[in-house]
C-alpha positions in Angstrom: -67.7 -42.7 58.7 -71.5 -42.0 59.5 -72.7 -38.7 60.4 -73.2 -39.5 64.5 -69.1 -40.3 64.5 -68.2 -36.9 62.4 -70.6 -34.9 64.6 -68.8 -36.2 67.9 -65.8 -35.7 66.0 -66.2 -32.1 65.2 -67.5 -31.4 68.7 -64.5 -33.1 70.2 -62.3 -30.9 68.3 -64.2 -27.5 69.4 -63.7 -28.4 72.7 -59.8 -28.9 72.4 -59.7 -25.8 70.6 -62.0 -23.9 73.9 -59.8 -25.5 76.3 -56.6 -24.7 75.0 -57.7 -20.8 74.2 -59.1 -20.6 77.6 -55.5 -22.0 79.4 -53.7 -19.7 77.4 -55.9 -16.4 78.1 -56.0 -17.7 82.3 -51.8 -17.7 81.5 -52.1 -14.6 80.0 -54.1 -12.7 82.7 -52.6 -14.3 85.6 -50.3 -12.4 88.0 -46.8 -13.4 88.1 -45.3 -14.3 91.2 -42.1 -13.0 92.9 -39.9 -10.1 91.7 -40.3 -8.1 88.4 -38.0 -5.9 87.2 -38.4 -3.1 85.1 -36.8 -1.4 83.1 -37.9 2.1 81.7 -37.0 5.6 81.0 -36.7 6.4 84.0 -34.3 3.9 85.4 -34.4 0.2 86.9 -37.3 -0.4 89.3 -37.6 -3.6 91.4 -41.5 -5.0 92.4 -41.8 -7.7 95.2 -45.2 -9.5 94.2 
């Protein structure tokens, strides 16, 4: 391999990497939708998003 095809290579493979951290934090930080239930110390609760 020469050194243009390693260097597309390498910056192929950061952007992968970018992309697939930046899904997983938007999944992280996104609401979910519809009902969430909690459990606690206090008793059951019941949230309508």
């Amino acid at each position: 391999m020469n050194r243009g095809a390693i260097f597309y290579l390498v910056i192929g493979g950061l952007v992968v990497i970018v992309s697939v951290l930046g899904y997983q934090l938007y999944q992280d930080r996104k609401q979910p939708q519809g009902v969430q239930i909690h459990v606690g110390p206090k008793g059951v609760s019941i949230e309508n998003k």
